[in-house]
N, C-alpha and C positions, 0 to 999 in steps of 0.2 A: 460176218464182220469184215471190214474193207480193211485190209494191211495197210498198215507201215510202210512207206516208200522213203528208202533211203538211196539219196545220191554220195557215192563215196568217192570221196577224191584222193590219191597217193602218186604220187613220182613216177616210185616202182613196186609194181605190183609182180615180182617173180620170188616165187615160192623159195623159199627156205637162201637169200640172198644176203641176208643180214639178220638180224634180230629186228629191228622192225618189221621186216618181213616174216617172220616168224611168227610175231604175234599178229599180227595185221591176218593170217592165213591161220591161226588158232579158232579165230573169230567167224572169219568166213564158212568155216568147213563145217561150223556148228549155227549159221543160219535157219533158225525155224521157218522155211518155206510157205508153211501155212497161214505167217502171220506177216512176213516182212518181206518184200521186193526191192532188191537193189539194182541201179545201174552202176557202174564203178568205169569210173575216167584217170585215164594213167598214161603216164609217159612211157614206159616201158613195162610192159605185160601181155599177156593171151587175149584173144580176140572174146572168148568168153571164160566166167569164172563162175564157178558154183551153178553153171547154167542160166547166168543173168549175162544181159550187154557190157562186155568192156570196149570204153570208146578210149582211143589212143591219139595225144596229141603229140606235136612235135615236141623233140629235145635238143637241147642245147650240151657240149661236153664240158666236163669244169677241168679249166687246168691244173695240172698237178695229182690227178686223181681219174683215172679213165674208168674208172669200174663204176663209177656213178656217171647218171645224166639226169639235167634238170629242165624241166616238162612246164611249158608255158602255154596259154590260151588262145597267145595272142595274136597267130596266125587262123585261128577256126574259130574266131569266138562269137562271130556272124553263127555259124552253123552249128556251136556247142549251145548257146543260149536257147536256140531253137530246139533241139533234140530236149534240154533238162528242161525247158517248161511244156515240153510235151507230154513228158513223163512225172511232171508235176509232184515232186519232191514233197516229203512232209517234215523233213530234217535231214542235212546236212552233213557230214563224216570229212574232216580234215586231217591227213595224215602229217602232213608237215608246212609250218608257214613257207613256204618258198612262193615260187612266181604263181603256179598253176593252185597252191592255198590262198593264195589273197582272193585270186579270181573266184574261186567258191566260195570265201568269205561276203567279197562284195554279191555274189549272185544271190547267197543267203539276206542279205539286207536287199535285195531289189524285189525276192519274192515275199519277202516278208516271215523268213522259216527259221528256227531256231540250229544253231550250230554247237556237236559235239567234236573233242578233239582227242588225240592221244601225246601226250611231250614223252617223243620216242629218241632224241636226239640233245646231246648237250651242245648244242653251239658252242655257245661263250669257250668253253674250253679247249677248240680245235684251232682257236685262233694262232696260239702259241705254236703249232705244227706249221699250220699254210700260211703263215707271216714273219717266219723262224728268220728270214731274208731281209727282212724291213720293220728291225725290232722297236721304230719308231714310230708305227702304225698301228702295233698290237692293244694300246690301250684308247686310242681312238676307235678303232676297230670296233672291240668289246662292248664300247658304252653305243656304237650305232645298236648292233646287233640286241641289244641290250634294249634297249629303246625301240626296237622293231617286234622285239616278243611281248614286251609289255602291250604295244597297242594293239597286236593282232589278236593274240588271249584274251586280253580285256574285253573284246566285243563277241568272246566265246558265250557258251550259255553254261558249258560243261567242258573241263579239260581233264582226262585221266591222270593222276602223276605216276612213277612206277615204286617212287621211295619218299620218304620223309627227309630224307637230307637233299633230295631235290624242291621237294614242296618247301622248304623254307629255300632255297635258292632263289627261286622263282619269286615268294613273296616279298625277298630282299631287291628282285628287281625292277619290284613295283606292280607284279603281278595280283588284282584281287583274290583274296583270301577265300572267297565265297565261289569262285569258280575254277578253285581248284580240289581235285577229289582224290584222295590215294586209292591206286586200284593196282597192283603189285603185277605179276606173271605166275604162272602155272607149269606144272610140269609134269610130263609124263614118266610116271614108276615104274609102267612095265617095261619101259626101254630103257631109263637111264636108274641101273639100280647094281649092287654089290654083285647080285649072280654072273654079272655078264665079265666078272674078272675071269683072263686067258691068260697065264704068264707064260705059258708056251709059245702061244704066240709073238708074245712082246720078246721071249729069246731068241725067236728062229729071224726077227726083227731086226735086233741088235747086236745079237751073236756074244751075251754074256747075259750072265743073274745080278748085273746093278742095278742099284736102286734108278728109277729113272723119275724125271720131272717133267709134268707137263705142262705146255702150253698151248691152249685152242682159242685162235680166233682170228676174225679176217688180219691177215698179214698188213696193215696200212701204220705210217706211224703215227697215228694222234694214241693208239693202243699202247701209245710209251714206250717200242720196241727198242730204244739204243738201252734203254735200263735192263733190258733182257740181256741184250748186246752184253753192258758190263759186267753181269751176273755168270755169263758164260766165262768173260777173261777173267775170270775171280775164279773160277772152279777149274779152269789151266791151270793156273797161276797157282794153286793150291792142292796139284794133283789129285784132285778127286775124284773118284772113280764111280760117277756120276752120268746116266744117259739123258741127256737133252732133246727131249722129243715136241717137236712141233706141229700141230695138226693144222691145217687152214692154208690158205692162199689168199694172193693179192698184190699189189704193186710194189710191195717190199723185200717180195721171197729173194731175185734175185742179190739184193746187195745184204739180206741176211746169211744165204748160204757162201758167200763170198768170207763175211764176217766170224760165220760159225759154225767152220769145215769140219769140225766132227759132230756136229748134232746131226738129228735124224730127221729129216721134215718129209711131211707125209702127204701134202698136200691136203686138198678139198677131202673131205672123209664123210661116205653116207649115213645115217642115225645109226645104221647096228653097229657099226665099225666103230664110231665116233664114241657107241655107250660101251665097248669093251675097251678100247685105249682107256678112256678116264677109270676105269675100272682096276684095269692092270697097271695102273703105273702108282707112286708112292706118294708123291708130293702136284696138286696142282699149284702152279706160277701165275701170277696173272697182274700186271703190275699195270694196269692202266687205267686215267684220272680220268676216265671221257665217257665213263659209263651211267646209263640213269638209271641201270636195271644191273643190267650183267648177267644175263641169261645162263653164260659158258659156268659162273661159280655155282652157280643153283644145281646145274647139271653133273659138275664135279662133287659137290657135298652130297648128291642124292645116290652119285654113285660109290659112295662113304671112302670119295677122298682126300685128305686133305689139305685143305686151303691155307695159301699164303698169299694176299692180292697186297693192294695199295690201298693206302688209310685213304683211299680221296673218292669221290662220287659215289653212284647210288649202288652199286658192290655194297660199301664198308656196311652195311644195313643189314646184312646177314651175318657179319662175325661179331660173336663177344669175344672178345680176346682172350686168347689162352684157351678157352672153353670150345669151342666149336671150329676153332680156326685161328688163323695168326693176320693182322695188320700191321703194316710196315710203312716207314717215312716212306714217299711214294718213289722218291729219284734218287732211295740210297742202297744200290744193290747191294752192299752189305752186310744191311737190315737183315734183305730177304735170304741173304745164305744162312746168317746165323740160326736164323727160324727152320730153315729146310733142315741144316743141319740136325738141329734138336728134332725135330720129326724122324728122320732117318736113322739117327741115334740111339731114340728111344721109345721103341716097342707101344710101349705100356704108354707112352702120349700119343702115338700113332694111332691104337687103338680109342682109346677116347674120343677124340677130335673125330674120330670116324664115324663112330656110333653119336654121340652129338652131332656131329653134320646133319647125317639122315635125319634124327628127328627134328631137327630145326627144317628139314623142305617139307612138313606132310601136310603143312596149312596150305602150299601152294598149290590149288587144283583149277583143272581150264573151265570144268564146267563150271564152276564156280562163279567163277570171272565172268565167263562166256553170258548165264542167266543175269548177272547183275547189270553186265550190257545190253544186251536186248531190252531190258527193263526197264531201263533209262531214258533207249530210244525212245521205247510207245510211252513213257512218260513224261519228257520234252516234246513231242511231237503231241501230247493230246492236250498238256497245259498252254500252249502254243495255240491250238486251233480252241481254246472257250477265253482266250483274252477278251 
């Protein structure tokens, strides 16, 4: 039987770099060999992955954000054209509409091959961060970007969502209904699970037995970080004898530890580190609108702690309120002390919320995911070749 050739297009392809990345590399690593051949074109990645060709184009830096770059065609695409219909694709992998997605969009209509996607990223709502400056462009902005997802999706065959409060987003954007699919994330139990709590650790850490709160995720502010900000001058402000532990980096660490000289920031943390912190600490934080997934609350509830995030994007999907976790107005740090507080307060809700966590993460499995993708592939790729 002749495999499945998929050409897969992303930005950036560096392992464990983002939560796109994360799932982008769930997928990869669970490639059946035997049935699917990939080449994979990226702006920033390893020269090979999973043992297949990674071809790497130029990138361009976005201002105001150095930790990303965006990957264009448009210097190689004499010699990228060349290379993908040599390898003669039978479908298509778009990781994000940007410059170097349109181009495999359009390459997918020149060879005539069906295109799958994943909406790993909320746009529309980073506008409000990177336009904070020129708040008379923000709703222009919106309705371009708005209008740039609608056409590029639309001419999708298959677009993964990761929640239902984004799949009706999307449908409000004008996105067809029929080519959008919920396909959620996964998660691993044996790393990120209650045995890995150390409180010894977390003391020799912070040099007391307080309750502590955390927060994991890249340092950038579209993550809502001045509400964190005010969350901390609120628990000054109110003496509370509360530890502030932040895990991650990114372009914001500097003017947060400026802001929030007695929290604990831990920087970048590798999965075993990263599954004892969420383990050991009492309450996770996580207050930001810009999520389609939120990989970091999944990881927190699995490791039965609980959650206090923002009533807004594709987060709020995993809490029933009161019951498995707490949602909060998204920009009123208040909200979220009152809730920490009652967590911290009380034992006997700490516990519940804990053991509901867990069981709300045990539908979430990769293989899972992982089988219903490959699935898809060899089934857009075979309804595709008997049109």
């Amino acid at each position: 039987m002749e495999k499945v050739k998929v050409a897969f297009f992303a930005d950036m392809l560096i392992a464990d770099f983002d939560g796109a990345s994360k799932t982008m590399y769930q997928l990869i690593k669970r490639i059946p060999t035997d049935r699917f051949e990939f080449l994979f074109v990226c702006g920033e990645g390893p020269e090979s992955i999973a043992g297949f060709k990674c071809m790497r184009v130029f990138t361009l830096s976005i201002p105001g954000n150095k930790s990303y770059r965006v990957a264009t065609a448009m210097f190689q695409k004499t010699a990228l054209d060349r290379d993908i219909d040599h390898f003669s694709p039978d479908i298509i992998h778009i990781a994000t509409p940007s410059l170097l997605g349109n181009y495999a969009l359009k390459t997918a209509k020149r060879i005539g091959i069906p295109v799958i996607s994943i909406y790993h990223t909320h746009f529309v709502s980073y506008v409000n961060y990177y336009a904070k400056h020129f708040p008379f462009l923000i709703d222009f902005t919106k309705d371009r970007i708005k209008n740039m997802l609608k056409i590029f999706y639309n001419q999708c065959d298959t677009v993964y969502v990761p929640s239902c409060t984004m799949i009706d987003e999307l449908v409000m954007t004008g996105i067809r209904p029929d080519v959008l699919k919920l396909w959620e994330r996964g998660i691993d139990k044996n790393l990120f699970n209650p045995s890995k709590r150390d409180r010894k650790s977390m003391r020799a850490m912070t040099g007391n037995d307080n309750p502590c709160i955390l927060f994991a995720s890249r340092l950038v502010w579209e993550k809502n970080l001045q509400t964190m900000i005010d969350l901390y001058v609120l628990i000054e402000k109110y003496g509370l004898n509360y530890n502030f532990i932040i895990a991650g980096d990114g372009v914001a660490a500097r003017s947060l530890e400026k802001q929030m000289p007695k929290a604990f920031f831990l920087g970048f943390l590798g999965h075993e580190k990263l599954a004892s912190v969420y383990a050991s600490s009492d309450v996770f934080f996580f207050p930001s609108v810009t999520e389609t997934f939120g990989n970091v609350v999944l990881e927190a509830m699995a490791s039965g702690l609980p959650c206090v995030i923002a009533d807004s994007g594709g987060s709020r999907d995993f809490i029933r309120k009161g019951e498995n976790g707490f949602l909060c107005s998204s920009y009123d740090a208040g909200d979220y002390l009152n809730r920490i507080c009652e967590i911290i307060e009380q034992p006997e809700l700490a516990k519940r919320l804990s053991e509901k966590g867990i069981a709300s993460t045990k539908k979430y499995v990769w293989e899972n995911l992982a089988n219903e993708y490959f699935e898809d592939l060899k089934s857009l790729a075979f309804r595709k070749a008997v049109i």
